[in-house]
LUMBA-72518 format. One record per residue: z negated, x negated, y negated of N, C-alpha, C in turn; residue in three letters; residue number from 1. Coordinates in nm, 3 decimals, always signed. Atoms other than C-alpha are relative to their C-alpha. Layout:
BEGIN
      n.up    n.east   n.north     ca.up   ca.east   ca.north      c.up    c.east   c.north   type   seq
         Z         X         Y         Z         X          Y         Z         X         Y    Ala   NUM
...
END
This chain:
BEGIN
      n.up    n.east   n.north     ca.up   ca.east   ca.north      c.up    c.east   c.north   type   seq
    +0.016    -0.130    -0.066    -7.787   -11.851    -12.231    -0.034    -0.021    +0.147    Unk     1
    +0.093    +0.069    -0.196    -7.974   -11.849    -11.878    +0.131    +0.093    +0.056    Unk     2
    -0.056    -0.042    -0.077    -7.803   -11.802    -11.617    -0.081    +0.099    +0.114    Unk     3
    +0.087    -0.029    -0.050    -7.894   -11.585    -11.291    -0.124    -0.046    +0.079    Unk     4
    +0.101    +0.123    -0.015    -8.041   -11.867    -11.133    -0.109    -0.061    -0.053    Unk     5
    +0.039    +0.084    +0.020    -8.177   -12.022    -11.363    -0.136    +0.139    -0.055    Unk     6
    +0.090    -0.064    +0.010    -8.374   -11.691    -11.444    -0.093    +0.066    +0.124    Unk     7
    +0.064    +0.006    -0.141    -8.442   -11.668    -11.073    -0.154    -0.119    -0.009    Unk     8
    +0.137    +0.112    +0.039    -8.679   -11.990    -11.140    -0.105    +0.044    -0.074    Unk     9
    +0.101    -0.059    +0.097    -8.858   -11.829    -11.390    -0.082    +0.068    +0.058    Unk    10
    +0.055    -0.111    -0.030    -8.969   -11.575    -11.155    -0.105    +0.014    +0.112    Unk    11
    +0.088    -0.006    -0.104    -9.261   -11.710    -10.962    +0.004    -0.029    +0.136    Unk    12
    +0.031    +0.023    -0.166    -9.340   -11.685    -10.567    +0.189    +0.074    +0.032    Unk    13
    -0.111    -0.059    -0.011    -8.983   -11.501    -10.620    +0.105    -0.101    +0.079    Unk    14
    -0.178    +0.081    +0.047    -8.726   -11.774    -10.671    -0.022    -0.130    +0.160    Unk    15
    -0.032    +0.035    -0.143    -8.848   -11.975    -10.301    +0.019    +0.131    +0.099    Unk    16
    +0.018    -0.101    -0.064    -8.898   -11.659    -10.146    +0.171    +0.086    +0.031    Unk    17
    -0.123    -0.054    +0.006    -8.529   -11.586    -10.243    +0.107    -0.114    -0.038    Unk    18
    -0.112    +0.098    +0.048    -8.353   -11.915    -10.226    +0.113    -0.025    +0.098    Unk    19
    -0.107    -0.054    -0.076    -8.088   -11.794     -9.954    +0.085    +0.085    -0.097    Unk    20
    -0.111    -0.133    +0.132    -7.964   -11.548    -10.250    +0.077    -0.081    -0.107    Unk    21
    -0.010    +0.101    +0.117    -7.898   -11.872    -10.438    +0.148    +0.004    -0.023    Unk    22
    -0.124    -0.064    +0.012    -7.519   -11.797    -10.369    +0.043    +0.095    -0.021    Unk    23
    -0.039    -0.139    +0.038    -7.510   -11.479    -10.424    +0.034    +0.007    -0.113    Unk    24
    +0.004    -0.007    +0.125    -7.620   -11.504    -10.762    +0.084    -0.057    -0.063    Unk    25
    -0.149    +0.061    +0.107    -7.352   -11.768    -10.881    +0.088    +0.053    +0.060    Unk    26
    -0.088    -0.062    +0.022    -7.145   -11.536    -10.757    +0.025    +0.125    -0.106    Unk    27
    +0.023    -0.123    +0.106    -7.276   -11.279    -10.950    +0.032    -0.040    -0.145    Unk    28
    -0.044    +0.069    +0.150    -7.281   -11.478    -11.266    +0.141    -0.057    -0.036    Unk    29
    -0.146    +0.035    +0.038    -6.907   -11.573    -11.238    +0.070    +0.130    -0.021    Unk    30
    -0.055    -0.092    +0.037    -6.864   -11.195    -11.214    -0.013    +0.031    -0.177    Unk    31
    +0.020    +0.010    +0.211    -7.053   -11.170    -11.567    +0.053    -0.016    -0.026    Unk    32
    -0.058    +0.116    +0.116    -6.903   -11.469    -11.715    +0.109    +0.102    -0.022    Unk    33
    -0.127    -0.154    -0.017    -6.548   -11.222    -11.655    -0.029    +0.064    -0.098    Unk    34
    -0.018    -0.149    +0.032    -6.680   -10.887    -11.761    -0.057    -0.037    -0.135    Unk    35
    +0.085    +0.029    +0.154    -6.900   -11.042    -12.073    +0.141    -0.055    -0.089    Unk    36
    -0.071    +0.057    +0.091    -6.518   -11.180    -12.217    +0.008    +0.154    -0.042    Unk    37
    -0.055    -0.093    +0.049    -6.452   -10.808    -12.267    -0.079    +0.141    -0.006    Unk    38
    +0.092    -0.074    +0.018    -6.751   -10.605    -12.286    -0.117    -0.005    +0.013    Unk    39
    +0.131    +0.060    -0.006    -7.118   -10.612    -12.345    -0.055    +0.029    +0.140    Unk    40
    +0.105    -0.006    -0.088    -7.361   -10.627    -12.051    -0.110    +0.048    -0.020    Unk    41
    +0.136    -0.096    +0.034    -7.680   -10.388    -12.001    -0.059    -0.107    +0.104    Unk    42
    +0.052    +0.061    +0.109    -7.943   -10.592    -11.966    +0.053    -0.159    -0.053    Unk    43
    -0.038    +0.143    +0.075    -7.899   -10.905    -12.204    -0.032    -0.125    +0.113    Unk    44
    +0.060    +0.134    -0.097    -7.897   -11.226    -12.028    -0.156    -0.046    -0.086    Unk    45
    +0.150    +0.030    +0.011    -8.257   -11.356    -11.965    -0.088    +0.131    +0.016    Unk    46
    +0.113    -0.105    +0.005    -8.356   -10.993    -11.906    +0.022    +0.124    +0.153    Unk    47
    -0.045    -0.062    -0.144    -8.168   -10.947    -11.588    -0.069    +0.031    +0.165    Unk    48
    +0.109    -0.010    -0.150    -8.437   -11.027    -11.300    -0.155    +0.048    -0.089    Unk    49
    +0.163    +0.012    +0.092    -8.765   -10.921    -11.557    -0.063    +0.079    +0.085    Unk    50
    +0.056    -0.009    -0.097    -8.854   -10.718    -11.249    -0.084    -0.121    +0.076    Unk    51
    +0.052    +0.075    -0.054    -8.917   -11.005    -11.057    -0.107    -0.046    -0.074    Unk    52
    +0.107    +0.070    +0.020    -9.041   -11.198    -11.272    -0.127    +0.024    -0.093    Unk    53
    +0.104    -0.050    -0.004    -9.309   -10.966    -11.371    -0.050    +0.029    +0.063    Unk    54
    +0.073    -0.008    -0.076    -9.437   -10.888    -11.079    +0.064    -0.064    +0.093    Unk    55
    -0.056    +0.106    -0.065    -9.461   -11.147    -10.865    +0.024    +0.102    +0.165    Unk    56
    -0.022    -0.012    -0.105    -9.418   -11.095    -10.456    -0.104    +0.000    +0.057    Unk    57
    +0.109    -0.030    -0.047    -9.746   -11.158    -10.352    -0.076    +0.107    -0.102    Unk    58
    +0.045    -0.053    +0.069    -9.872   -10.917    -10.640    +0.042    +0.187    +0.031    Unk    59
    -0.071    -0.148    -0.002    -9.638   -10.593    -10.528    -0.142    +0.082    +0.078    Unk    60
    +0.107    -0.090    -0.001    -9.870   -10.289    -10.473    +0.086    +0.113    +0.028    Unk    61
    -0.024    -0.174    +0.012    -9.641    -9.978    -10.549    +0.118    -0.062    -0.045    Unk    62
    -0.137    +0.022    +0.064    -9.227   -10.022    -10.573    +0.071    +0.108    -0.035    Unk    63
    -0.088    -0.119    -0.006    -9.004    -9.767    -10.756    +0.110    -0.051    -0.058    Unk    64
    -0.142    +0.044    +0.022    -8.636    -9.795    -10.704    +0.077    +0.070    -0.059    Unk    65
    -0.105    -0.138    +0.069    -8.360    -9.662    -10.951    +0.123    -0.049    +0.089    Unk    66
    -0.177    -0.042    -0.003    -7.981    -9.640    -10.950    +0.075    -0.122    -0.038    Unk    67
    -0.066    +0.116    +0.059    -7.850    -9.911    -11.169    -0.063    +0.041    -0.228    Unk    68
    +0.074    -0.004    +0.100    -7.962    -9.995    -11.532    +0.022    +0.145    -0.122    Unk    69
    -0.039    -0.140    +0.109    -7.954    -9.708    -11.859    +0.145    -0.081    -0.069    Unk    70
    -0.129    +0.067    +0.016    -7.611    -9.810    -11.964    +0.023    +0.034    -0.145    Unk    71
    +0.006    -0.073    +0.205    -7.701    -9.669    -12.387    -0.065    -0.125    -0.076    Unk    72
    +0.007    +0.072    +0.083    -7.736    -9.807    -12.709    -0.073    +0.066    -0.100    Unk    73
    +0.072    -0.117    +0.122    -7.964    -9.668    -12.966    -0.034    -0.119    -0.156    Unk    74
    -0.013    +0.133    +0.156    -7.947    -9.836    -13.332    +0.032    -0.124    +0.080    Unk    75
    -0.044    +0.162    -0.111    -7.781   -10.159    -13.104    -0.106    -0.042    +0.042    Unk    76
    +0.034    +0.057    -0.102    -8.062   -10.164    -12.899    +0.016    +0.054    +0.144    Unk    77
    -0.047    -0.063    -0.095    -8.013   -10.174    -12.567    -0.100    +0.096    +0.069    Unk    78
    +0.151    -0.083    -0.077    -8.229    -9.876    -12.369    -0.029    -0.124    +0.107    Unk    79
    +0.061    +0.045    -0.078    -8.213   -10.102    -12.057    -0.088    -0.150    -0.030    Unk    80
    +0.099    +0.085    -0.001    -8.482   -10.370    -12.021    -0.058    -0.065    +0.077    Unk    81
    +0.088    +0.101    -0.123    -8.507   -10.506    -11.658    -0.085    +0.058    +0.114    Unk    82
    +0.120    -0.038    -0.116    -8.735   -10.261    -11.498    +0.062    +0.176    -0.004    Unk    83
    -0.076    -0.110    -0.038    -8.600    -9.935    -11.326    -0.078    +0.135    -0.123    Unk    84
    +0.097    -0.060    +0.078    -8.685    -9.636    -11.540    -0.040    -0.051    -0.150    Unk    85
    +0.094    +0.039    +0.092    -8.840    -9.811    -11.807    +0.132    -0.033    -0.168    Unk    86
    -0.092    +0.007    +0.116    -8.665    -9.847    -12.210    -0.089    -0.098    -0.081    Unk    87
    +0.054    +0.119    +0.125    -8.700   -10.132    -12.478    -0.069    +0.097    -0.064    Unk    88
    +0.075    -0.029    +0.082    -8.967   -10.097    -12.748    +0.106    +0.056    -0.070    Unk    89
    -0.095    -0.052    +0.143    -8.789    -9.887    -13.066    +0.083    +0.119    +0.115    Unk    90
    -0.084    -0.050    -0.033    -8.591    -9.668    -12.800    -0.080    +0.149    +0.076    Unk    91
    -0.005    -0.160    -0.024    -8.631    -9.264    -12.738    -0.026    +0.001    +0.191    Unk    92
    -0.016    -0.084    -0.153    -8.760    -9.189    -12.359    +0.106    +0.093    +0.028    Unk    93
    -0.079    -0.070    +0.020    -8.503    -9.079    -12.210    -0.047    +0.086    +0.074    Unk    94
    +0.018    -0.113    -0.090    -8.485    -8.732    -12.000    -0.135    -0.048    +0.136    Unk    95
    +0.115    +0.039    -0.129    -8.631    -8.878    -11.655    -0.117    -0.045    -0.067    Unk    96
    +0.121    +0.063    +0.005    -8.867    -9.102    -11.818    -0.109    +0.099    -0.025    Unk    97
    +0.054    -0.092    +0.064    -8.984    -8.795    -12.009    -0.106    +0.074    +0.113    Unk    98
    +0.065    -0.079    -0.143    -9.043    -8.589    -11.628    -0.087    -0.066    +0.056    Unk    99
    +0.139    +0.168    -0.065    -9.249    -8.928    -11.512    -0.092    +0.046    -0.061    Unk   100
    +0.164    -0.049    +0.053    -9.493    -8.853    -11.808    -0.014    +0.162    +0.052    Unk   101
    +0.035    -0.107    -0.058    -9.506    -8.504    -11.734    -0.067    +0.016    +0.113    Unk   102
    +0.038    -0.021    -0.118    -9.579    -8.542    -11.349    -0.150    -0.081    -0.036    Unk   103
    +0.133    +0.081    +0.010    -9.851    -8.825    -11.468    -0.131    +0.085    -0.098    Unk   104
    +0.123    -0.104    +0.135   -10.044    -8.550    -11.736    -0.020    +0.104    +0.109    Unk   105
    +0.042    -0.109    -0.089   -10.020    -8.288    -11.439    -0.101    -0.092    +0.112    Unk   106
    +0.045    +0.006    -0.073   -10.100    -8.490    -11.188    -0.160    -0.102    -0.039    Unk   107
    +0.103    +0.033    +0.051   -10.362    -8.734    -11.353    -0.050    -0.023    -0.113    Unk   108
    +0.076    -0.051    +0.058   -10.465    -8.618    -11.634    +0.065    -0.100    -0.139    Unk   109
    -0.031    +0.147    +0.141   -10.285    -8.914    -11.921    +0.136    +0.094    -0.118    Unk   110
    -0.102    -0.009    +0.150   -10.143    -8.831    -12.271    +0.134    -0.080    +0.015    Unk   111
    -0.130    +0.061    -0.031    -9.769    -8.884    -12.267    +0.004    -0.117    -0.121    Unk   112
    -0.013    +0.098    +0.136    -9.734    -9.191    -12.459    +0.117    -0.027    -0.100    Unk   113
    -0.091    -0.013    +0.139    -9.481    -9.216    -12.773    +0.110    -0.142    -0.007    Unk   114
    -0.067    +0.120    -0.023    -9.264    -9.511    -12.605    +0.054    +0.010    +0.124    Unk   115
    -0.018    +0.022    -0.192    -9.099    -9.575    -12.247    +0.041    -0.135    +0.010    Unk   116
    -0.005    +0.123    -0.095    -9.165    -9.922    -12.227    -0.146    +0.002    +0.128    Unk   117
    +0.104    +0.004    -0.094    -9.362    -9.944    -11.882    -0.033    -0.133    +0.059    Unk   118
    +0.056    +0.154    -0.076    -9.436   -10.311    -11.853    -0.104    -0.023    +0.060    Unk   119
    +0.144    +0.013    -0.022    -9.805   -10.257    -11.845    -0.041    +0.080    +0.126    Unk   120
    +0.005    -0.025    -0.098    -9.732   -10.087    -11.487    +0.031    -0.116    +0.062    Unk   121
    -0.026    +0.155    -0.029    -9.548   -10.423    -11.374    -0.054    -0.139    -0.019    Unk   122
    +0.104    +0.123    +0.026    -9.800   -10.654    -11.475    -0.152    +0.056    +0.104    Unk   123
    +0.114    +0.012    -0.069   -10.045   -10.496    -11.264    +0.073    +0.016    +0.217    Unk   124
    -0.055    +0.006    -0.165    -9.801   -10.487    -10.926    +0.076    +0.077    +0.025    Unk   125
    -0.118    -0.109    -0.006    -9.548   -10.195    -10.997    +0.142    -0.081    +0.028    Unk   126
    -0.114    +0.104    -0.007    -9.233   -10.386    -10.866    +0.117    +0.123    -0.076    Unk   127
    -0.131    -0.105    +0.051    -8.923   -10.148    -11.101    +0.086    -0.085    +0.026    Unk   128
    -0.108    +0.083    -0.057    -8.631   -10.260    -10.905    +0.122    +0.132    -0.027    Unk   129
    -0.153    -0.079    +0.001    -8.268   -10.098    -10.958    +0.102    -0.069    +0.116    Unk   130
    -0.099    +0.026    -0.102    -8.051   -10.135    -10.705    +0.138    -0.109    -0.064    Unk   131
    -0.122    +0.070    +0.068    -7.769   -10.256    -10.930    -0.067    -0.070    -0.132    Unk   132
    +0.146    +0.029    +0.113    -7.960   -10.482    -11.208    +0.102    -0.059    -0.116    Unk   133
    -0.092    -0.028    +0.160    -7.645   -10.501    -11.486    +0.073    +0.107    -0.001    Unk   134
    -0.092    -0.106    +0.025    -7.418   -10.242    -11.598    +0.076    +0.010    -0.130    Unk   135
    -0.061    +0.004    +0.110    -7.119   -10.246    -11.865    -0.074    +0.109    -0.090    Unk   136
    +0.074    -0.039    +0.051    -7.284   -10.065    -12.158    +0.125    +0.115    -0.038    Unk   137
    -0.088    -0.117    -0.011    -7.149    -9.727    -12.175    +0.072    +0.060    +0.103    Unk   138
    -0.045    +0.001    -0.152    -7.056    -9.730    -11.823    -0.105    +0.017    +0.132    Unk   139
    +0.089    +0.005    -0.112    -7.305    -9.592    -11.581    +0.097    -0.031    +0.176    Unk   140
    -0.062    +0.022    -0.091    -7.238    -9.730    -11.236    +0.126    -0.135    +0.041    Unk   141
    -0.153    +0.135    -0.010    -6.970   -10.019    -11.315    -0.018    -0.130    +0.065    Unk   142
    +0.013    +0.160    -0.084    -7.153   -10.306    -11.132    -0.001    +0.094    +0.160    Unk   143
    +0.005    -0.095    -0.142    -7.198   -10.053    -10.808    +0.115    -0.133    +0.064    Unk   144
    -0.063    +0.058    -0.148    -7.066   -10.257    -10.503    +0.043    -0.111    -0.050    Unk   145
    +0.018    +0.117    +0.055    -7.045   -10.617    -10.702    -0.069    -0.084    +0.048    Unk   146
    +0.049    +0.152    -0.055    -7.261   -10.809    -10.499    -0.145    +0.029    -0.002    Unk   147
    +0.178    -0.016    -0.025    -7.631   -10.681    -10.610    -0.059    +0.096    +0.056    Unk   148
    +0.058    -0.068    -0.055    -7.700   -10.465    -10.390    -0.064    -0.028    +0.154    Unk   149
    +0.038    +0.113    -0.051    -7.696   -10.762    -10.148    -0.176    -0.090    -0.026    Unk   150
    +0.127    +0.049    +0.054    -7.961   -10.932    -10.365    -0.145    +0.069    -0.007    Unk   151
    +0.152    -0.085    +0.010    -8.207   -10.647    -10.374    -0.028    +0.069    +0.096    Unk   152
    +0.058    -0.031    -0.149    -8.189   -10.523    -10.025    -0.075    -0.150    +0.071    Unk   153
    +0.105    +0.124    -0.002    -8.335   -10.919     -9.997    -0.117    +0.003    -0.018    Unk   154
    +0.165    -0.018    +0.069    -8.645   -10.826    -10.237    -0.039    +0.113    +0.106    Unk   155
    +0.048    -0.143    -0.064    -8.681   -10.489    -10.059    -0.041    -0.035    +0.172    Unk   156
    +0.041    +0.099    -0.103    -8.697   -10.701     -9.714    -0.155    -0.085    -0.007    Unk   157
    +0.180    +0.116    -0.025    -8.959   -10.938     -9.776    -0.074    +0.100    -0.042    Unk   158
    +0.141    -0.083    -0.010    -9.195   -10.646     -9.930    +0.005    +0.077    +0.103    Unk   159
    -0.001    -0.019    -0.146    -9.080   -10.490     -9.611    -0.119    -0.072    +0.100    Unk   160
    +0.075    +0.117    -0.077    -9.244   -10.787     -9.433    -0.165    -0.039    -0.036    Unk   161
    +0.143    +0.021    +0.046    -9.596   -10.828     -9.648    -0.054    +0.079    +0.089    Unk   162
    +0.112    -0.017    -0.088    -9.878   -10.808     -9.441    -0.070    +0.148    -0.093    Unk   163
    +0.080    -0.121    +0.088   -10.054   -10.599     -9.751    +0.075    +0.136    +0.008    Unk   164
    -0.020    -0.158    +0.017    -9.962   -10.238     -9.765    +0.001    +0.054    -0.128    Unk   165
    -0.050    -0.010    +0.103    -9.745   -10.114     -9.999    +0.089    +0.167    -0.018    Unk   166
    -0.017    -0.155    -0.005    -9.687    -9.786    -10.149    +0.155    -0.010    -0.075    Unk   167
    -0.151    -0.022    +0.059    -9.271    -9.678    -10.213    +0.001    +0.137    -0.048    Unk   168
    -0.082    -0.167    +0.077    -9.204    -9.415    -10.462    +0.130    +0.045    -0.031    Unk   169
    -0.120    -0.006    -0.067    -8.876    -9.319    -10.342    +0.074    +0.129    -0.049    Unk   170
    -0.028    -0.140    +0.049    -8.737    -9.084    -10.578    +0.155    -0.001    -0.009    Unk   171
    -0.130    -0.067    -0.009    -8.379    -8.941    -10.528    +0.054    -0.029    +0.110    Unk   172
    -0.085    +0.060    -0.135    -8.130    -8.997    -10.257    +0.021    -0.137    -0.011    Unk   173
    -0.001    +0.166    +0.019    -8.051    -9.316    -10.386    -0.086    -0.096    +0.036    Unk   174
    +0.127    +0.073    -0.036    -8.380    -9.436    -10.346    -0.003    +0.039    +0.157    Unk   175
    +0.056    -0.025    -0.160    -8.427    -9.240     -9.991    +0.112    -0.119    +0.104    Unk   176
    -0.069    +0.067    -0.115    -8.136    -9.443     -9.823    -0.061    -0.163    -0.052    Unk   177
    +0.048    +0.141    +0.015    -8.299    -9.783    -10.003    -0.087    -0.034    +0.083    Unk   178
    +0.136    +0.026    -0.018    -8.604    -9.723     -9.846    -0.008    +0.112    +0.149    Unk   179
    +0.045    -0.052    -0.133    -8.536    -9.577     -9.505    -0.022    -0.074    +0.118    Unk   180
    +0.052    +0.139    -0.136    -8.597    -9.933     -9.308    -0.137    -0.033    -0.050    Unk   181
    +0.102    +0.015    +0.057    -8.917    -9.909     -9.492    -0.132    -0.004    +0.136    Unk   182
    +0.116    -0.019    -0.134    -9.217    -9.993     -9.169    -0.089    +0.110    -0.054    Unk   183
    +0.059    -0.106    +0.069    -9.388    -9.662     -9.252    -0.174    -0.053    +0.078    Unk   184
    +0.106    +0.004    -0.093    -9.659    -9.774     -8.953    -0.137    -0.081    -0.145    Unk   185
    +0.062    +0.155    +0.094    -9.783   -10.064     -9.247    +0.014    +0.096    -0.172    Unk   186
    +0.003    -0.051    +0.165    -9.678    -9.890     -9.599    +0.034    +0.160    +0.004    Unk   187
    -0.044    -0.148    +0.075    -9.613    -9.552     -9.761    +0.094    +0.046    -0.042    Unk   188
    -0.145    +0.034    +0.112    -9.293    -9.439     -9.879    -0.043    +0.181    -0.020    Unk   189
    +0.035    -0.139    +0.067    -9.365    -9.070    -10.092    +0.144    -0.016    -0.037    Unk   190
    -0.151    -0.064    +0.000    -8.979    -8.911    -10.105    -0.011    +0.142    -0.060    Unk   191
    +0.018    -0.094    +0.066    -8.940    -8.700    -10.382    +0.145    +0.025    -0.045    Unk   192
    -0.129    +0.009    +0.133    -8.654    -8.552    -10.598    -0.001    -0.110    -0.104    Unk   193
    -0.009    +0.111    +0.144    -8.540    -8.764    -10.881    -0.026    +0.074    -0.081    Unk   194
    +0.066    -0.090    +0.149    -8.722    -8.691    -11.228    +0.138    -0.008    -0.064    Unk   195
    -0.098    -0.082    +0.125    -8.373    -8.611    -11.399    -0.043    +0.126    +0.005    Unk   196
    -0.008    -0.136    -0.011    -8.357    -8.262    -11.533    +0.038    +0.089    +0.121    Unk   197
    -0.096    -0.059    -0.118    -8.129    -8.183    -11.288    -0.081    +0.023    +0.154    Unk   198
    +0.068    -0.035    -0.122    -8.344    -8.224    -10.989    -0.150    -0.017    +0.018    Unk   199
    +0.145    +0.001    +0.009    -8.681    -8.262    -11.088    -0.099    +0.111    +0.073    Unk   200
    +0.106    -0.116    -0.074    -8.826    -7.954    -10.927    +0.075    +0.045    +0.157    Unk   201
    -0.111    -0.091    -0.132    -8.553    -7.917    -10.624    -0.078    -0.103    +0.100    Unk   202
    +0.065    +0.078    -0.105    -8.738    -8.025    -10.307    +0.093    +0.021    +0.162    Unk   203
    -0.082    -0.020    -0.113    -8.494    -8.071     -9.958    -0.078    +0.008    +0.128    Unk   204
    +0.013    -0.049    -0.186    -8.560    -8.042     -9.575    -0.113    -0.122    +0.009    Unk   205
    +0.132    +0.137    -0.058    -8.727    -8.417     -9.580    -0.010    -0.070    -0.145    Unk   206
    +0.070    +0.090    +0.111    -8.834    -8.477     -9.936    -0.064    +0.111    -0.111    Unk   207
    +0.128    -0.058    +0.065    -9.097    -8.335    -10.184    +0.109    +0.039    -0.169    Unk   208
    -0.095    -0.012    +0.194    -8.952    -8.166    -10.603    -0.123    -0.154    -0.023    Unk   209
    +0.089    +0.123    +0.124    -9.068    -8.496    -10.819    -0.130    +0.075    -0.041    Unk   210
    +0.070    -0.064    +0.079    -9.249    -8.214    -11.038    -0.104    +0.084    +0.059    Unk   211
    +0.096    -0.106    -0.118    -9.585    -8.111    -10.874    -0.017    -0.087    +0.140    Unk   212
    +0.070    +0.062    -0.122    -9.594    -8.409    -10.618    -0.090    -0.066    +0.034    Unk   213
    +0.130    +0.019    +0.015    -9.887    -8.524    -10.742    +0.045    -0.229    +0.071    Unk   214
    -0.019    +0.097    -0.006    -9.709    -8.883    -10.646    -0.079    -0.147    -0.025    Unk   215
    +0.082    +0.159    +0.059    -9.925    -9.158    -10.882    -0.116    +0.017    +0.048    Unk   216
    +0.173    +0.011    -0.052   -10.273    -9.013    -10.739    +0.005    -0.013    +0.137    Unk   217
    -0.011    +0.064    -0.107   -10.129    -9.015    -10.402    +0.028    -0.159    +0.042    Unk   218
    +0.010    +0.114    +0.002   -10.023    -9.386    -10.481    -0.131    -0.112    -0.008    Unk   219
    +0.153    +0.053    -0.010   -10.373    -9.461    -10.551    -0.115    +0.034    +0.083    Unk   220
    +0.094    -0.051    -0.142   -10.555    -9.311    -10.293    +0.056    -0.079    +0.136    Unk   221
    -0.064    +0.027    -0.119   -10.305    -9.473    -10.025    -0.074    -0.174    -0.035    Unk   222
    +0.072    +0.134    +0.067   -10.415    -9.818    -10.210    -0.137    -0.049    +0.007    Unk   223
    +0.134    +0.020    +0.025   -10.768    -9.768    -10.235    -0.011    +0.002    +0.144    Unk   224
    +0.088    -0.037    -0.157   -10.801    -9.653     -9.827    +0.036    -0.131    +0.039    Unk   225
    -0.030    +0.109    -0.114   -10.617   -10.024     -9.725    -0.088    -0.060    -0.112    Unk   226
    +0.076    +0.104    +0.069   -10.885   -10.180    -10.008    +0.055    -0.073    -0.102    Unk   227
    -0.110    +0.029    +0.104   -10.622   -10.234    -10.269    -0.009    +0.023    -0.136    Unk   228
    +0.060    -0.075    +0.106   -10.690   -10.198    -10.627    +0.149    +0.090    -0.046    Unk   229
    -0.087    -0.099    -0.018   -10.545    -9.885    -10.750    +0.070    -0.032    -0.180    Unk   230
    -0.062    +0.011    +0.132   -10.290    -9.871    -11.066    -0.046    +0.028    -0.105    Unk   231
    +0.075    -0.043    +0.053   -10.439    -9.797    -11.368    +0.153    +0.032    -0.101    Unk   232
    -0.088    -0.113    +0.076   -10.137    -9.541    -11.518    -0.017    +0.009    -0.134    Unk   233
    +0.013    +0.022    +0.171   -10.270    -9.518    -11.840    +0.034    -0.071    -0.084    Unk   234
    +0.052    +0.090    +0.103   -10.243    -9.831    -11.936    +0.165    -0.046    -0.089    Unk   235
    -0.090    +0.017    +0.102    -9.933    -9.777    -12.165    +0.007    +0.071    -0.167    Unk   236
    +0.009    -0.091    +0.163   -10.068    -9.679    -12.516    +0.054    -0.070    -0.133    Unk   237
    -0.095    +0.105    +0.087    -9.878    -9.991    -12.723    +0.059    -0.066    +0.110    Unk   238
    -0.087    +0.062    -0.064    -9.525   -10.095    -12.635    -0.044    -0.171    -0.033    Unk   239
    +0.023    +0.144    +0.028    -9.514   -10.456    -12.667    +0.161    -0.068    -0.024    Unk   240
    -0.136    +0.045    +0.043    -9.196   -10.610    -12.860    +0.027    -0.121    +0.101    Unk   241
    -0.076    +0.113    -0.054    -8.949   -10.810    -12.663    +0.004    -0.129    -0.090    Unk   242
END
């Protein structure tokens, strides 16, 4: 069974880019080792950094940050899968993911597809980062203040630092305080409601409703003006089995 480390390696321009975190992580993994004698872990080991190491660091384009992973089980699979937002092959979109396609058929024009795995955004430079990147299964929130929130204000730093220009889709509060050291002078950060039900259309004093912000065509227009190629959204019409 990999460890976090050792799935840190796996993960490209990542694993030098983040070899100050190298303690972190065996701390993190001694928390596991612990919580795995007495309850399962959301995602499975080996599926814990699949952010990273799908999109590499020099490859980031467009980052959207969640909360901490889907913490459900559907026929024993797990929804989470590594990438914020996003659900294993075989598993029911849930609510938010659902409001994502919606905003993407209003705003550019794509058939909701019949899956919510979104890998085929992360392979072209979508970094899906969660703030918290395990969670006891059935337990939203249970790694909260454990150590990774250390590790991913790290990642969120260095794309801070890229020279290239990089668009943040910064949806909920959660996301707005991730992403308020964000150099706005150099990248983009679009601050919306979060696509849950719950706040999908509620827009505050300094952020946009999710629903109607026209978000993914503004991500590609901000892309195309620094000469950037732009996302190509569509391109999730077959999941692809783990």
């Amino acid at each position: 069974m990999a460890d976090l480390r050792q799935e840190l390696a796996q993960c490209g321009d990542w694993n030098e880019a983040l070899s100050d975190q190298y303690d972190t992580l065996a701390k993190l993994q001694d928390f596991l080792n612990i919580e795995e004698q007495n309850a399962q872990i959301l995602p499975v080991a080996g599926q814990r950094l699949n952010a990273l190491r799908m999109t590499s660091l020099k490859d980031v384009k467009v980052v959207i940050t969640g909360q901490d992973p889907y913490p459900g089980l559907e026929d024993a699979i797990p929804h989470a899968m590594g990438l914020s937002f996003s659900v294993a092959p075989g598993v029911k979109p849930p609510r938010s993911l659902n409001n994502i396609y919606k905003e993407l058929a209003e705003d550019c024009g794509l058939l909701k597809p019949n899956h919510g795995d979104l890998r085929g955004w992360a392979e072209q430079g979508v970094l899906m980062l969660n703030s918290v990147l395990t969670v006891r299964q059935g337990e939203a929130a249970s790694h909260a203040k454990k150590g990774w929130e250390g590790f991913t204000r790290a990642v969120l730093d260095l794309i801070n630092e890229k020279s290239e220009p990089v668009c943040f889709l910064s949806w909920g509060k959660h996301s707005h305080a991730l992403t308020k050291d964000v150099d706005e002078s150099r990248h983009l950060v679009i601050r919306t409601s979060h696509p849950s039900p719950l706040g999908a259309r509620k827009a505050g004093s300094d952020f946009e409703a999710f629903l109607g912000s026209g978000c993914f065509g503004r991500a590609n227009e901000f892309l195309i003006s620094k000469n950037r190629e732009p996302i190509d959204w569509a391109c999730l019409s077959e999941p692809v089995l783990l």
